[in-house]
BADREN-904127 format. One record per residue: x, y, z negated of N, C-alpha, C in turn; residue in one letter; residue number from 1. Coordinates in nm, 3 decimals, padded with zeros to 5 digits. Atoms other than C-alpha are relative to their C-alpha. Example, Ala and Ser with C-alpha at 12.3 -4.5 7.8 and 13.67 -1.06 7.14 Angstrom:
BEGIN
{n.X->00.089; n.Y->-00.119; n.Z->00.000; ca.X->01.230; ca.Y->-00.450; ca.Z->-00.780; c.X->00.090; c.Y->00.120; c.Z->00.000; residu->A; num->1}
{n.X->-00.082; n.Y->-00.119; n.Z->00.006; ca.X->01.367; ca.Y->-00.106; ca.Z->-00.714; c.X->-00.077; c.Y->00.109; c.Z->-00.073; residu->S; num->2}
! end
This chain:
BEGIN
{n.X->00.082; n.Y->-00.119; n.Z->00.000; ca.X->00.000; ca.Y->00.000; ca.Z->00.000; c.X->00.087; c.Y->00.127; c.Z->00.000; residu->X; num->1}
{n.X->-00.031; n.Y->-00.133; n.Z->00.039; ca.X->00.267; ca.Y->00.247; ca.Z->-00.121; c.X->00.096; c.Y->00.028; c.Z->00.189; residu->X; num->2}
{n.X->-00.096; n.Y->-00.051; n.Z->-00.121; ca.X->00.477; ca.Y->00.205; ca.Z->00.231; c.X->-00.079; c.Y->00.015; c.Z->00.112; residu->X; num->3}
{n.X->00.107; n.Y->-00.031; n.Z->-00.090; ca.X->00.127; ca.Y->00.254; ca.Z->00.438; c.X->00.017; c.Y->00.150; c.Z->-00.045; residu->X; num->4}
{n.X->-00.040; n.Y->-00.179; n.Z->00.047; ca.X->00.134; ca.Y->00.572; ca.Z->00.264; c.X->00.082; c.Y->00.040; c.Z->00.046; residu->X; num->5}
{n.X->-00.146; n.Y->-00.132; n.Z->-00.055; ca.X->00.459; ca.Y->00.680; ca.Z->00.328; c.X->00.001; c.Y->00.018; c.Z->00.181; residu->X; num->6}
{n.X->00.028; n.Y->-00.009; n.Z->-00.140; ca.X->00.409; ca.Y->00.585; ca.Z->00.695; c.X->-00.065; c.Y->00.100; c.Z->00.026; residu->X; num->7}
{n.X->00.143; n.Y->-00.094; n.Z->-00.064; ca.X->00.091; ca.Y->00.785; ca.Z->00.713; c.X->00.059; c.Y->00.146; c.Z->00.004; residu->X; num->8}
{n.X->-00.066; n.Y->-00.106; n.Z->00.054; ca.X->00.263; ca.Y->01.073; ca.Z->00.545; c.X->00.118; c.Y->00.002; c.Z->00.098; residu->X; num->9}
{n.X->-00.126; n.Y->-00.037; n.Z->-00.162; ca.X->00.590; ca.Y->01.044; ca.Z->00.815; c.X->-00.070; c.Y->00.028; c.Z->00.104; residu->X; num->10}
{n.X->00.018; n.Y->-00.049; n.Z->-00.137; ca.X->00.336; ca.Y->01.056; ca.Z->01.095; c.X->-00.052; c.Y->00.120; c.Z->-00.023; residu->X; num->11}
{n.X->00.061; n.Y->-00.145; n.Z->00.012; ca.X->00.093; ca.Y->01.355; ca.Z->00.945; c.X->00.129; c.Y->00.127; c.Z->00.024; residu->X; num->12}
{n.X->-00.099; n.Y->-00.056; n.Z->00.033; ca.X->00.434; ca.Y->01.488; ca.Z->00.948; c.X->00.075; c.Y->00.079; c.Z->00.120; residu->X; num->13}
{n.X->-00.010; n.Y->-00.027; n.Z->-00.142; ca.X->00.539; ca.Y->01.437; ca.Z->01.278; c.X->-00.078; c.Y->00.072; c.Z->00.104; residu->X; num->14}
{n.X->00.130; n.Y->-00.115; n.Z->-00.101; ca.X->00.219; ca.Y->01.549; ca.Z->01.445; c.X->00.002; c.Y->00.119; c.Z->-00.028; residu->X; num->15}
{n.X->00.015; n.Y->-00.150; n.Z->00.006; ca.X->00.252; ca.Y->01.883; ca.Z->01.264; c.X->00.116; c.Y->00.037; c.Z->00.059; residu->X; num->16}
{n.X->-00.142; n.Y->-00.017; n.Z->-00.129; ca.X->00.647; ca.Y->01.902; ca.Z->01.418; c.X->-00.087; c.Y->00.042; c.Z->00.113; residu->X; num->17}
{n.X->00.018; n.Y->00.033; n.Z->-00.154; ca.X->00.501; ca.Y->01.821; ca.Z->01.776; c.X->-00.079; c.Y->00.122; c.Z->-00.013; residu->X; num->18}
{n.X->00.062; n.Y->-00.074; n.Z->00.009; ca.X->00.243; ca.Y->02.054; ca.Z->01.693; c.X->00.080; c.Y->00.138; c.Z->00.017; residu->X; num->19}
{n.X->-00.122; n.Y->-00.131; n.Z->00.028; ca.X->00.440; ca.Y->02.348; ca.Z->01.589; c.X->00.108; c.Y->00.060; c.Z->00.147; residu->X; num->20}
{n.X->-00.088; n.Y->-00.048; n.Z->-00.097; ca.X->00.694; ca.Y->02.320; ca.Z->01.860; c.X->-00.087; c.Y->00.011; c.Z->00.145; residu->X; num->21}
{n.X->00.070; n.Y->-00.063; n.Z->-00.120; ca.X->00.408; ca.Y->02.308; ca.Z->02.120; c.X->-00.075; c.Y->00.119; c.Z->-00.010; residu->X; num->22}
{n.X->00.109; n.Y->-00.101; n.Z->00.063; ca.X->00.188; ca.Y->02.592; ca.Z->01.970; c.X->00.137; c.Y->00.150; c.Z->00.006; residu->X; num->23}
{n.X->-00.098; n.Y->-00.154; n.Z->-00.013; ca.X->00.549; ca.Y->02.821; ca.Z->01.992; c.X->00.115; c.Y->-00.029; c.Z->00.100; residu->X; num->24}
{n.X->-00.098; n.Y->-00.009; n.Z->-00.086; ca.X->00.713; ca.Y->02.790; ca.Z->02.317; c.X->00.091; c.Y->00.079; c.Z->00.090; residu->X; num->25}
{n.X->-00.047; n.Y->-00.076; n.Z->-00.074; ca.X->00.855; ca.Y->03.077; ca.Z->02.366; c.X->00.171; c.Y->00.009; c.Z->00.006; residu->X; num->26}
{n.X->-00.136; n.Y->-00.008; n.Z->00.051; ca.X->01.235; ca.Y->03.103; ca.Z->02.434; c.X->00.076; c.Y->00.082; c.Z->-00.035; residu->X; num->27}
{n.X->-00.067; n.Y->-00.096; n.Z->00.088; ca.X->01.456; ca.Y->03.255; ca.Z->02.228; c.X->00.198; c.Y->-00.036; c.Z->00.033; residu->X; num->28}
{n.X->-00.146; n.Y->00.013; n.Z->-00.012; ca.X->01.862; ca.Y->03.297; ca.Z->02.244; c.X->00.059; c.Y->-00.001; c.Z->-00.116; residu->X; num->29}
{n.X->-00.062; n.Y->-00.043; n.Z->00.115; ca.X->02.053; ca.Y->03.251; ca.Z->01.926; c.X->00.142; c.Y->-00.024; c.Z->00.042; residu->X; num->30}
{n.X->-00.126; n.Y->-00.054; n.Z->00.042; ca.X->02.366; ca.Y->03.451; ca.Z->01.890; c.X->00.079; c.Y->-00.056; c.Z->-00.084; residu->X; num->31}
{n.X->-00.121; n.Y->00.037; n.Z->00.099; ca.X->02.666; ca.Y->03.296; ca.Z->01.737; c.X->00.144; c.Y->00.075; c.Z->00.070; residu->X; num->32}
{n.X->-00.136; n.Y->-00.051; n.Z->-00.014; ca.X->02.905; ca.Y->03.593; ca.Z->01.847; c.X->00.071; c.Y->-00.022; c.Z->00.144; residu->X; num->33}
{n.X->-00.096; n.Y->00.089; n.Z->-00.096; ca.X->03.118; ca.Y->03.386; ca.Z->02.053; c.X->-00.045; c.Y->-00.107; c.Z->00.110; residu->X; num->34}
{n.X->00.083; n.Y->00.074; n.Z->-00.038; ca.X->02.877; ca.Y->03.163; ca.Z->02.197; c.X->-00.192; c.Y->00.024; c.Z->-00.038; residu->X; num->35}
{n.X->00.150; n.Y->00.019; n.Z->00.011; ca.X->02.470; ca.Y->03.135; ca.Z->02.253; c.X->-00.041; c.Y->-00.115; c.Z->00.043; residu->X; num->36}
{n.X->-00.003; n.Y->00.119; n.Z->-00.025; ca.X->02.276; ca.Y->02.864; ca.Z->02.236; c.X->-00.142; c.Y->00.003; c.Z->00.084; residu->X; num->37}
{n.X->00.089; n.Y->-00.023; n.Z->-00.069; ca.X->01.952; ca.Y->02.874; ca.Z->02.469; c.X->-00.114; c.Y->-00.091; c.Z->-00.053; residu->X; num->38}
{n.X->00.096; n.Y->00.099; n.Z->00.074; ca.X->01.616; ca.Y->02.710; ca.Z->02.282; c.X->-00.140; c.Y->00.096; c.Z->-00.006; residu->X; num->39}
{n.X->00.130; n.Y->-00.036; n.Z->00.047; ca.X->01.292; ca.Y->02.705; ca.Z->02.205; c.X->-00.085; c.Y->00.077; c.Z->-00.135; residu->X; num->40}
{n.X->00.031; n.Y->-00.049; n.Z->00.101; ca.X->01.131; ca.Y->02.896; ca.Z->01.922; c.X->-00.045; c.Y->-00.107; c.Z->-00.106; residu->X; num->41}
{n.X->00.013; n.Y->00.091; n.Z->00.116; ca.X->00.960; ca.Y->02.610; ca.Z->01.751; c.X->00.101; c.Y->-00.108; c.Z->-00.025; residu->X; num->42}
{n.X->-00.102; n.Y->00.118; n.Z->00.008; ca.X->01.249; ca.Y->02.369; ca.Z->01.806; c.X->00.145; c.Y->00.076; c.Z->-00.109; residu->X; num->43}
{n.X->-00.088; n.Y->-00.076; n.Z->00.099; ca.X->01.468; ca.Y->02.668; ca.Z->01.631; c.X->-00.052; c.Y->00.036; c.Z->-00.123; residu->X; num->44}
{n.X->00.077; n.Y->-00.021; n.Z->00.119; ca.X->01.252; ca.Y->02.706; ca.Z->01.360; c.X->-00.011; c.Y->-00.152; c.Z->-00.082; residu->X; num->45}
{n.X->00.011; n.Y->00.153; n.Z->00.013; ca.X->01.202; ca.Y->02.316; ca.Z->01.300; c.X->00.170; c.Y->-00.036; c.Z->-00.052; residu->X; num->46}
{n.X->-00.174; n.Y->00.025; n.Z->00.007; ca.X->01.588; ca.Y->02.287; ca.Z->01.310; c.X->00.067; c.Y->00.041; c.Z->-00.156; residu->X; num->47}
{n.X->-00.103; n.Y->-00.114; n.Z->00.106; ca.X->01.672; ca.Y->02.591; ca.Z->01.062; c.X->-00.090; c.Y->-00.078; c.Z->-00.109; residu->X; num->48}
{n.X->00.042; n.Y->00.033; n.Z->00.085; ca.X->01.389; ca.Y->02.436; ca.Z->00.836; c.X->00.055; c.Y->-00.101; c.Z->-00.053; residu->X; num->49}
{n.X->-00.027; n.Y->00.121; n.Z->00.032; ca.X->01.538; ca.Y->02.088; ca.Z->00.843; c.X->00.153; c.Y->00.020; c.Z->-00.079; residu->X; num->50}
{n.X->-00.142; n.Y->-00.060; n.Z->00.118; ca.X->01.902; ca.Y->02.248; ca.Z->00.753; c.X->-00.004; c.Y->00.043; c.Z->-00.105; residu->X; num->51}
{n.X->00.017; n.Y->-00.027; n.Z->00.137; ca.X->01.805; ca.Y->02.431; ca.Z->00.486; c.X->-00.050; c.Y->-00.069; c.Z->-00.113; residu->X; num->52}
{n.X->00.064; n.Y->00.052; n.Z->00.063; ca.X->01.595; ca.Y->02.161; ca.Z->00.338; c.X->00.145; c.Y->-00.099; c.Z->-00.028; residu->X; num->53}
{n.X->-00.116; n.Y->00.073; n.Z->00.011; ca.X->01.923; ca.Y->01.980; ca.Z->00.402; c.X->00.097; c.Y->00.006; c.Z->-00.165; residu->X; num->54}
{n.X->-00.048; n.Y->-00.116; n.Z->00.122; ca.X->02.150; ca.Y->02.206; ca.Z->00.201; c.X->-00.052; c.Y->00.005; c.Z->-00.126; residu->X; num->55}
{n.X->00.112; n.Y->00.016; n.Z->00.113; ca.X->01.892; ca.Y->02.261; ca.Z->-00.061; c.X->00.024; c.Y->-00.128; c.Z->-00.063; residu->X; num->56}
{n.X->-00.043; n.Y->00.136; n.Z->00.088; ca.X->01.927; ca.Y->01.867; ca.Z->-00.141; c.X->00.121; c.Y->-00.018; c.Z->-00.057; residu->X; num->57}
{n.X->-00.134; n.Y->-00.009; n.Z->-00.011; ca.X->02.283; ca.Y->01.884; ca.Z->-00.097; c.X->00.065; c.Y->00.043; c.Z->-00.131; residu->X; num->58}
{n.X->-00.099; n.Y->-00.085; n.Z->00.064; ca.X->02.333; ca.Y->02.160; ca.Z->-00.347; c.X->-00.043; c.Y->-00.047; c.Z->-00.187; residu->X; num->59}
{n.X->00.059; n.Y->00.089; n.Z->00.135; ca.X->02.059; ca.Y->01.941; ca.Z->-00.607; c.X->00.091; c.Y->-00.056; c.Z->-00.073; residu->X; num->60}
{n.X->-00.118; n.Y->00.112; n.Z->00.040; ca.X->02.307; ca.Y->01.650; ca.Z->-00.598; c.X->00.083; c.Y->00.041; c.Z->-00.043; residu->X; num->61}
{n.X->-00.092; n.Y->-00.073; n.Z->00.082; ca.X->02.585; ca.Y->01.848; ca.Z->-00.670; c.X->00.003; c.Y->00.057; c.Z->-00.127; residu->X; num->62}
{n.X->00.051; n.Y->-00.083; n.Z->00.084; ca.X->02.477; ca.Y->02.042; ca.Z->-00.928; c.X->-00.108; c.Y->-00.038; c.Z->-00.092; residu->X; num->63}
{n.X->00.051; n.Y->00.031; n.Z->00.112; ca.X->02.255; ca.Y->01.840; ca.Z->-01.118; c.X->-00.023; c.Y->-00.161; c.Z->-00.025; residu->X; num->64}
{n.X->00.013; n.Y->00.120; n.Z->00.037; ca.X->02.245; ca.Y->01.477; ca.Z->-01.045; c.X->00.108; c.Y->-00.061; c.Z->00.016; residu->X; num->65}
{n.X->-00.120; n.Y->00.008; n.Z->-00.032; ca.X->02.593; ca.Y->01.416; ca.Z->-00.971; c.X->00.026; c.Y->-00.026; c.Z->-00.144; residu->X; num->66}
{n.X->-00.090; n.Y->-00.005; n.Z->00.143; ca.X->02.686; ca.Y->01.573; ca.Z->-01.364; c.X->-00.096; c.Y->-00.092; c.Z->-00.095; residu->X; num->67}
{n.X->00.107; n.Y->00.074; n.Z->00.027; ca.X->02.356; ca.Y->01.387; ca.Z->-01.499; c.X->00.061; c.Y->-00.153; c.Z->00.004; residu->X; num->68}
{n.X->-00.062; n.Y->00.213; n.Z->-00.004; ca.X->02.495; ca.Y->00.990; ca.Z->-01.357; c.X->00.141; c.Y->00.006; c.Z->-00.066; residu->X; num->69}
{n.X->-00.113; n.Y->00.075; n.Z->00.024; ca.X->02.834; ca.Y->01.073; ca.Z->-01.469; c.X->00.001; c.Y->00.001; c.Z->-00.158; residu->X; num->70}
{n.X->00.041; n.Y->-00.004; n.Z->00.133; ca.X->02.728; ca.Y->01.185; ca.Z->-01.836; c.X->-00.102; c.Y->-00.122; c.Z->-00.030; residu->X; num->71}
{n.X->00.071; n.Y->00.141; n.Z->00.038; ca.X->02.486; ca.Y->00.834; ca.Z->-01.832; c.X->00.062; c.Y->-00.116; c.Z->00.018; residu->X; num->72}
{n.X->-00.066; n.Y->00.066; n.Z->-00.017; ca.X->02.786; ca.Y->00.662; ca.Z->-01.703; c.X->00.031; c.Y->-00.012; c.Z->-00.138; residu->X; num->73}
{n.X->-00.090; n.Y->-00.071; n.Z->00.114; ca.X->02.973; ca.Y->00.799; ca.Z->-02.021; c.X->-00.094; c.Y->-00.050; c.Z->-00.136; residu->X; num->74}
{n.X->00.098; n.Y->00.070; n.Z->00.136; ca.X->02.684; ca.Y->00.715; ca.Z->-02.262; c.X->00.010; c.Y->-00.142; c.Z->00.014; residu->X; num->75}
{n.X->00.006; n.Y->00.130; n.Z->-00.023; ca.X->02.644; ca.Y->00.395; ca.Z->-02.141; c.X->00.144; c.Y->-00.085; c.Z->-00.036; residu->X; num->76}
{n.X->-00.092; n.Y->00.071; n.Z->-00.004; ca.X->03.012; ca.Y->00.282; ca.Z->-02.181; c.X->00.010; c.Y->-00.010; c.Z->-00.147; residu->X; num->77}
{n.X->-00.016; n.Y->-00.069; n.Z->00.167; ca.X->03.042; ca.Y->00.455; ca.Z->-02.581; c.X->-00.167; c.Y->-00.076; c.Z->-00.046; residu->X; num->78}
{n.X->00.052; n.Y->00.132; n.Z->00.052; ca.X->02.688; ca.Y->00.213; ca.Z->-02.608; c.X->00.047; c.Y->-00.157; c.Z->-00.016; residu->X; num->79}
{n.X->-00.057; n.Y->00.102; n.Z->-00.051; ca.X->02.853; ca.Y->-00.047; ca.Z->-02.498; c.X->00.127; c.Y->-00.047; c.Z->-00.099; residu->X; num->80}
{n.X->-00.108; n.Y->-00.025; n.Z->00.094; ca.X->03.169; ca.Y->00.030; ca.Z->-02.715; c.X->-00.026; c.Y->-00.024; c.Z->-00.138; residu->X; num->81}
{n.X->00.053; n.Y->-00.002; n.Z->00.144; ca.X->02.956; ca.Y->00.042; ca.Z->-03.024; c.X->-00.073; c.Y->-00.109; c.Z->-00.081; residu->X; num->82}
{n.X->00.073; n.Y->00.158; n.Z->00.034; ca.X->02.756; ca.Y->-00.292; ca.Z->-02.963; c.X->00.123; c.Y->-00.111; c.Z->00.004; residu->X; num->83}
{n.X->-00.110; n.Y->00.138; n.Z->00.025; ca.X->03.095; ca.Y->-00.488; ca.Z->-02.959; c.X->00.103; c.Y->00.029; c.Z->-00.094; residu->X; num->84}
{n.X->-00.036; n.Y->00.000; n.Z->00.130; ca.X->03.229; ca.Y->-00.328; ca.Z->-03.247; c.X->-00.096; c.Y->-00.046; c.Z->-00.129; residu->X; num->85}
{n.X->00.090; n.Y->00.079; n.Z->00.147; ca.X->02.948; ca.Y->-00.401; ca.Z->-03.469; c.X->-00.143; c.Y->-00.074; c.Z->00.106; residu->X; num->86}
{n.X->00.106; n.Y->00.089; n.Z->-00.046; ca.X->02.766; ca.Y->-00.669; ca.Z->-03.300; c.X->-00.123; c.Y->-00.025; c.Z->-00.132; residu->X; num->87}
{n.X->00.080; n.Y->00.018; n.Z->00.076; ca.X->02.423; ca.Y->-00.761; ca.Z->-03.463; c.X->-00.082; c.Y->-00.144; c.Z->-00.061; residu->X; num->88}
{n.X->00.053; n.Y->00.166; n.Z->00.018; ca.X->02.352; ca.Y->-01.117; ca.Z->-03.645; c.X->-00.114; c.Y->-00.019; c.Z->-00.002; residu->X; num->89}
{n.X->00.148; n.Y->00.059; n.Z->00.009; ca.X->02.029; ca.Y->-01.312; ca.Z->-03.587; c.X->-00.010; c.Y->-00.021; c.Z->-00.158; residu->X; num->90}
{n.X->00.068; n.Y->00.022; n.Z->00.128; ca.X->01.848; ca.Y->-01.299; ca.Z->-03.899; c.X->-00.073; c.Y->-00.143; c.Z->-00.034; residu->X; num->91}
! end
């Protein structure tokens, strides 16, 4: 059931993409100075969204689940350390 869902949810997903980039076809030039790159408006918009959403994850991991696993690493070893110094007898 839960990976029908997620399917459903990847295509509602997709159709709004397809959507989007047909609903804004106008073309646009983006400037990088030194070079341009020749595109579509919704395909440049779709793009910059997907990078930033990129990034955005990118900067999560770094910055909070990265220091998070290595501080549960760290607990976990100093539990570990503490149950084989004073193991506990069956009663």
């Amino acid at each position: 059931m839960r990976v029908l869902l997620l399917v459903l949810m990847a295509a509602i997903f997709v159709g709004a993409g397809i959507l989007f980039g047909a609903f804004n076809p106008q073309a646009i030039r983006i400037d990088f100075d030194l070079f341009y790159v020749p595109a579509n408006l919704g395909v440049a918009l779709l793009v910059a969204l997907f990078i930033g959403a990129a990034l955005g994850g990118m900067a999560v991991t770094i910055s909070i689940v990265w220091p998070l696993k290595s501080r549960l690493r760290k607990l976990s070893r100093e539990q570990a350390a503490a149950a084989r110094q004073h193991p506990t007898s069956p009663a």
